[in-house]
C-alpha positions as CSV (number, residue, x, y, z in Angstrom):
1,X,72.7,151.4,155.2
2,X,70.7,149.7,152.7
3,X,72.0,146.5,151.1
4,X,72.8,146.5,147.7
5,X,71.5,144.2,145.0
6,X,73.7,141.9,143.2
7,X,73.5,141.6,139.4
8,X,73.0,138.6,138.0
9,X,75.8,136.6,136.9
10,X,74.2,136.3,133.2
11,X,73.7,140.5,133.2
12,X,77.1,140.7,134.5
13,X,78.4,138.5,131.5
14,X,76.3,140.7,129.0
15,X,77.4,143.7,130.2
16,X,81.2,142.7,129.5
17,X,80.5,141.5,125.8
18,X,78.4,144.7,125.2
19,X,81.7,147.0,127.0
20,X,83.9,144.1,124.0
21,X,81.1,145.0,121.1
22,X,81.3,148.7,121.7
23,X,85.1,148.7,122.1
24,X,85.7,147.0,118.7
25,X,83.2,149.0,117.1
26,X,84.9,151.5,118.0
27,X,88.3,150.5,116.7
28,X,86.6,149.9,113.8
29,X,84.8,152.9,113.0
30,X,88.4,155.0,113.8
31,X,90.0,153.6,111.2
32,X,92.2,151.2,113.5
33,X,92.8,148.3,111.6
34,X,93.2,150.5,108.2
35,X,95.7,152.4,109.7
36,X,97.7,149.2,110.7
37,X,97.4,147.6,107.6
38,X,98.4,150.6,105.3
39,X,101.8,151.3,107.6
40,X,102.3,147.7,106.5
41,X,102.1,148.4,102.9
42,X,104.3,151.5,103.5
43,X,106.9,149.7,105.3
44,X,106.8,146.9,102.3
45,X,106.9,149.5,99.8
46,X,110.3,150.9,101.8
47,X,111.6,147.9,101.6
48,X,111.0,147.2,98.0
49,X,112.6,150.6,97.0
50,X,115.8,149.5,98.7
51,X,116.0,146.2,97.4
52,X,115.8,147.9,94.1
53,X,118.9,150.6,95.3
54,X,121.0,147.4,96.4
55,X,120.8,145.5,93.0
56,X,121.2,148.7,90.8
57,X,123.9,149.3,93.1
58,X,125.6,145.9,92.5
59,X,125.4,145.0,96.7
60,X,125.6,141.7,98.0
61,X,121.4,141.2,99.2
62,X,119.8,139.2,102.1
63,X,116.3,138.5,101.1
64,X,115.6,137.5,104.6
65,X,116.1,141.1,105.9
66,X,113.0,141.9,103.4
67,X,110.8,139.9,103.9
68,X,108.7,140.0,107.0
69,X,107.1,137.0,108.9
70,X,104.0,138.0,110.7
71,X,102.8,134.5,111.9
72,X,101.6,134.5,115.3
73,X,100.5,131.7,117.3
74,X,97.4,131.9,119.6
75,X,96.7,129.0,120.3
76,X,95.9,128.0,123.9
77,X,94.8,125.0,126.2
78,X,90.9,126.1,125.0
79,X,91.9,126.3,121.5
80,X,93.6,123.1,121.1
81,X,90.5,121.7,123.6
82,X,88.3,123.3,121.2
83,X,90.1,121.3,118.3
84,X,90.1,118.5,119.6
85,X,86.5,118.2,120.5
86,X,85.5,119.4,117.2
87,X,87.4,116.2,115.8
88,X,86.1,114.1,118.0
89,X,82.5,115.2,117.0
90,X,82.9,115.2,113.1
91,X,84.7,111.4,113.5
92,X,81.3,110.4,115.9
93,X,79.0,112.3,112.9
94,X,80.9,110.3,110.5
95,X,80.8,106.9,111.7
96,X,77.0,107.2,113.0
97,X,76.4,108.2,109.1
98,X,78.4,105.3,107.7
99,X,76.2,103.1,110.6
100,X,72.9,104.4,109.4
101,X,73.6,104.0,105.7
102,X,75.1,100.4,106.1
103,X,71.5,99.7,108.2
104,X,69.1,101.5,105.6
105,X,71.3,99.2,102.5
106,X,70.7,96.4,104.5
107,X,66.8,96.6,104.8
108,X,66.5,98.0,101.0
């Protein structure tokens, strides 16, 4: 049997993020998201329509059982790594720019 050839370790890595790209395109182009977001707006519209029963109604009312808190945390080891190396950057662009001025007023 003939051996077979390995792909390259860059091809392999664009074949994945081309299998992602088509995958989200095609969650997009369904009507994925848009779906999601309107049975949001339904459910908030159920919600406001009973709000509205309970105070014509007179009944004590919660607004914590209304309202809905969607916040999600993804951050991660690489996020916060990511963070922080972005801050350490823009604080080195900073003080080299602060250097370099403080030298060019010093010769002018």
């Amino acid at each position: 049997m003939p051996k077979k050839k390995k792909l390259h370790p860059v091809l392999k890595i664009l074949f994945a993020l081309f299998i992602v790209y088509v995958s989200l395109y095609i969650a997009s182009a369904s009507g994925y998201y848009e779906s999601r977001i309107r049975n949001k707006v339904t459910i908030t519209d159920n919600n406001i329509k009973e709000f509205e029963e309970k105070i014509q109604n007179g009944e004590a009312i919660n607004l914590d059982s209304y309202l809905e808190n969607d916040i999600e945390d993804y951050s991660n080891k690489m996020s916060k790594l990511g963070d922080n190396l972005t801050l350490g950057i823009e604080k080195f662009v900073t003080k080299g720019s602060k250097v370099v001025t403080d030298i060019i007023k010093t010769l002018f």
